[in-house]
C-alpha positions, 0 to 999 in steps of 0.5 A: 495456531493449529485450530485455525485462529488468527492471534493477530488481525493486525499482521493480517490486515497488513498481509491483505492490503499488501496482496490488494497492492500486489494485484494493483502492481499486476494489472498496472505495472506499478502499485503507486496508487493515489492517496484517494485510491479506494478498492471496488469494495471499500478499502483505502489501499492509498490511505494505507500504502501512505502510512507504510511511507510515513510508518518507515520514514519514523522507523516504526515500519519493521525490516520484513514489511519495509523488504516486501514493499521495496520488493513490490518498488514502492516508491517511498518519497514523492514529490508534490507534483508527483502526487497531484498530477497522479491523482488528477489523471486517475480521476479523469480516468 
């Protein structure tokens, strides 16, 4: 409200994992991280961006979060082989 005070840490928790997301997406050219993708202060952008996927395939991801992530163009199915070979290479650096 006008005080300040944030009603719903939820929302803003999803807000600021997108904007980790939206910098990943600068500095990468994509924001398809890896499942074990963990920021330099700890947080799990990979797990999180996993459960957008698996939140949208259930339809339990609202419109407005789902148009914000195909904006950024998530890519919302991967294949297996996708996903270990991406992993791997971010690994080896």
């Amino acid at each position: 409200d006008n005080i300040g005070i944030i009603w719903d840490n939820r929302s803003t928790s999803w807000e600021s994992m997108y904007l980790l997301l939206l910098e990943i997406q600068r500095q990468e050219g994509n924001c398809n991280v890896p499942f074990s993708y963990v920021t330099q202060d700890g947080k799990k952008l990979g797990i999180w961006l996993m459960s957008q996927r698996n939140k949208r395939r259930k339809s339990k991801l609202s419109k407005e979060r789902e148009q914000k992530l195909d904006e950024v163009g998530i890519k919302w199915v991967l294949r297996k082989k996708q996903i270990i070979i991406r992993d791997r290479n971010k690994m080896l650096g």
